[in-house]
C-alpha positions in Angstrom: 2.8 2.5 -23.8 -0.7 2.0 -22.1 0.4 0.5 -18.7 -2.8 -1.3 -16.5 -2.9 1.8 -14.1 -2.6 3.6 -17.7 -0.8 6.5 -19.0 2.2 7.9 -17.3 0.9 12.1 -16.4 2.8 15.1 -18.0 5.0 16.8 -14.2 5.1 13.8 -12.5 7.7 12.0 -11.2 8.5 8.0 -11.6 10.1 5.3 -9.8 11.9 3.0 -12.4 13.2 -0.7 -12.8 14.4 -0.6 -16.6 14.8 -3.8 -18.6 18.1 -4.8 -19.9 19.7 -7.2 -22.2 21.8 -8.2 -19.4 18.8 -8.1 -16.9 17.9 -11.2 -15.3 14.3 -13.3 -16.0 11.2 -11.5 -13.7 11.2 -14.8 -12.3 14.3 -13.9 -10.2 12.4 -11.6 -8.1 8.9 -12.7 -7.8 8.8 -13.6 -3.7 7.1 -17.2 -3.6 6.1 -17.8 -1.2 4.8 -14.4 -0.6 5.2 -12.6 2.9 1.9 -12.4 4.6 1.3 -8.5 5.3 -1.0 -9.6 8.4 1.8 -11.4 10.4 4.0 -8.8 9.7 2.0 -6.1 10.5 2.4 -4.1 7.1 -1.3 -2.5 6.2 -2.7 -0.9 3.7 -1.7 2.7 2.2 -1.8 4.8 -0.6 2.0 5.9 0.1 5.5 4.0 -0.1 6.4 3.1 3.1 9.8 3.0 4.2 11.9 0.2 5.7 15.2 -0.5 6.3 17.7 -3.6 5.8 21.5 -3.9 6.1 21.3 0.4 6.2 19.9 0.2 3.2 16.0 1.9 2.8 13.6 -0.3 0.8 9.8 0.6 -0.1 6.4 -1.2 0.0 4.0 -0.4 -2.3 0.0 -1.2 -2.6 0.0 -2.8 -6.5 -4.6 -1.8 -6.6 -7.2 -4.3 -7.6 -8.7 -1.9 -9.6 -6.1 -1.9 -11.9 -4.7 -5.3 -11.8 -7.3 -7.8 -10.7 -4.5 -10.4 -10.2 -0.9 -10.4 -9.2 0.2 -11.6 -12.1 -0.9 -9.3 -14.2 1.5 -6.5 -12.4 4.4 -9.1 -13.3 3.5 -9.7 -16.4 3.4 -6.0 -17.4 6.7 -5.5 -15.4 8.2 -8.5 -17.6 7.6 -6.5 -20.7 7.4 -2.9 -19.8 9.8 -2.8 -16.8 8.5 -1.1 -13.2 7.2 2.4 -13.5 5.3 3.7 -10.6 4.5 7.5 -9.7 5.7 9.0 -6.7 4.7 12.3 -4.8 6.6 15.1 -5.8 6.7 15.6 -1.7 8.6 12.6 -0.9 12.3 12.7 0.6 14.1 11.5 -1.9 17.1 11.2 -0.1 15.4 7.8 1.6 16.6 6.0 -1.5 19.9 5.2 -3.0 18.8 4.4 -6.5 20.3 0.9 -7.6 20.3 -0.4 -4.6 16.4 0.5 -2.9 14.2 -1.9 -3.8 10.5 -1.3 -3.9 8.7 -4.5 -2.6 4.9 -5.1 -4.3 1.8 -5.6 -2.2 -1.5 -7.4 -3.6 -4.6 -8.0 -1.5 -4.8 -11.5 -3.4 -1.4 -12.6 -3.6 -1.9 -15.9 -0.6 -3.8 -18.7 -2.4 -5.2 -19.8 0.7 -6.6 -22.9 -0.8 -3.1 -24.6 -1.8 -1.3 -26.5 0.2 1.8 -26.3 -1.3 5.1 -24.1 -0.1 5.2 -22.1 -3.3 1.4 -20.7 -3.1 2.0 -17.5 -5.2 -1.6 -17.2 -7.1 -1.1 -18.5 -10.7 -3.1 -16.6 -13.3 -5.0 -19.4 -14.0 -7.4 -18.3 -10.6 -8.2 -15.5 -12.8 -10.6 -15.5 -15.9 -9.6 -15.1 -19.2 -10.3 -12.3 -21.6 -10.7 -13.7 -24.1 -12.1 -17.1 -25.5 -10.8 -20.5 -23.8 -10.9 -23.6 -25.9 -11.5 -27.3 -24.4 -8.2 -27.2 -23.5 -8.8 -24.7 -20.6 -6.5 -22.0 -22.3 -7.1 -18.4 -23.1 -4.8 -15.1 -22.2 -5.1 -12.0 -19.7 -4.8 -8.5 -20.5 -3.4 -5.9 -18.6 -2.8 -2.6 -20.4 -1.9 -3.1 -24.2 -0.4 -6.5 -23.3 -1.9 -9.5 -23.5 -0.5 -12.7 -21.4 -1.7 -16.7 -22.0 -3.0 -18.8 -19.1 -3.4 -22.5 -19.0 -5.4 -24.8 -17.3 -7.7 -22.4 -16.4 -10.9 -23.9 -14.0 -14.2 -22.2 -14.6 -15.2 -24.1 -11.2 -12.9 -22.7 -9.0 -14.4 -18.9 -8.3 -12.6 -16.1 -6.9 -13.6 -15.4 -3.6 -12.1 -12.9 -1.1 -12.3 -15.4 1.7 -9.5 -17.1 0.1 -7.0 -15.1 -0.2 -4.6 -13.0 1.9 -2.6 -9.7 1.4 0.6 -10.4 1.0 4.1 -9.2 -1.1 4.9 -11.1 -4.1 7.7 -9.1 -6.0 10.9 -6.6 -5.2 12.7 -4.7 -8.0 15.5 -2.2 -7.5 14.6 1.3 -7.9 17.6 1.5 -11.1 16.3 4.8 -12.5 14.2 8.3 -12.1 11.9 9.7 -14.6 10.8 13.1 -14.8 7.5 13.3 -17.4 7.9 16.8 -19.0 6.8 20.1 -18.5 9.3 19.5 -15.4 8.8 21.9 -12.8 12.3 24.2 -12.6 11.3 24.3 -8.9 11.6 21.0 -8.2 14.4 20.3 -10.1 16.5 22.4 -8.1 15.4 20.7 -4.8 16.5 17.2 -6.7 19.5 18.5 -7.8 20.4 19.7 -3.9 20.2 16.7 -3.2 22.6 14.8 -6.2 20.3 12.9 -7.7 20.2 11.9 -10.9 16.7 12.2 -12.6 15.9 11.8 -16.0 13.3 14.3 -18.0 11.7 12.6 -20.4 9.1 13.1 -23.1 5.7 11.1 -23.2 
């Protein structure tokens, strides 16, 4: 499945939130209002960064605008697909304890600065369609091989950077490991030191 930062790489590692039938709705962890990164001093890097609550180590990572132009457009793909996102073969994976680590999801855009309401996550109606809107102001969003309606979309109201602020907008538990064969034997047995559980999987 084509994912918006696309294809997962052949000897790579992946951080997982798997879907389930018993799962809860996305909508249970979307953070709205987000938490503004420049108040709480959390800038912006290519690499998880580590923090820790209730002795418990949680991660933040950068979701790029490159890839997903809006916020929702992450969520939406995590809705359907579930969270996968690569890590570094060099990170200490003994700073997690997979099903209880969450990672929490940065976006330069996710503060709507121009709302003035409490819940100010940016709706994917700031963001243009893809394809064709009718009078109605409708249309959808795609991200990957997905494709997402919006509503009430305002061809008045541009995006400008000016008016919006970095902030995190979503945390899902880290529930699984993927390993994207050819697996390196070598770092298998560094994983296995350290008794985690890591699934090799075929793309």
């Amino acid at each position: 499945m084509s994912r918006g930062c696309g294809d997962r790489k052949t000897d790579s590692i992946y951080f997982e939130s798997r879907l389930s039938i018993k799962g809860e709705p996305i909508e249970n962890f979307i953070i709205d209002p987000p938490i503004d990164c420049e108040k709480k001093g959390i800038k912006w890097s290519r690499s998880y960064q580590i923090f820790q609550k209730d002795g418990i180590n949680h991660l933040i990572d950068w979701v790029g605008e490159s890839f997903y132009e809006s916020p929702w457009d992450f969520i939406e793909e995590c809705r359907i697909k579930g969270m996968s996102r690569r890590v570094q073969k060099s990170f200490d994976f003994t700073k997690i304890t997979p099903g209880k680590s969450q990672i929490f999801f940065a976006h330069k855009k996710a503060i709507d600065l121009t709302t003035k309401t409490k819940i100010n996550l940016v709706k994917a109606n700031r963001f243009k369609p893809h394809g064709e809107y009718e009078y109605v102001k409708s249309g959808y969003r795609e991200v990957g091989d997905i494709k997402y309606s919006i509503k009430d979309y305002n061809p008045n109201m541009p995006i400008r950077s000016k008016d919006f602020r970095a902030g995190l907008f979503l945390r899902l538990p880290i529930t699984n490991m993927a390993y994207v064969r050819p697996a390196s034997q070598q770092m298998l047995k560094k994983i296995n030191k350290q008794k985690l559980i890591i699934e090799i999987v075929q793309e």
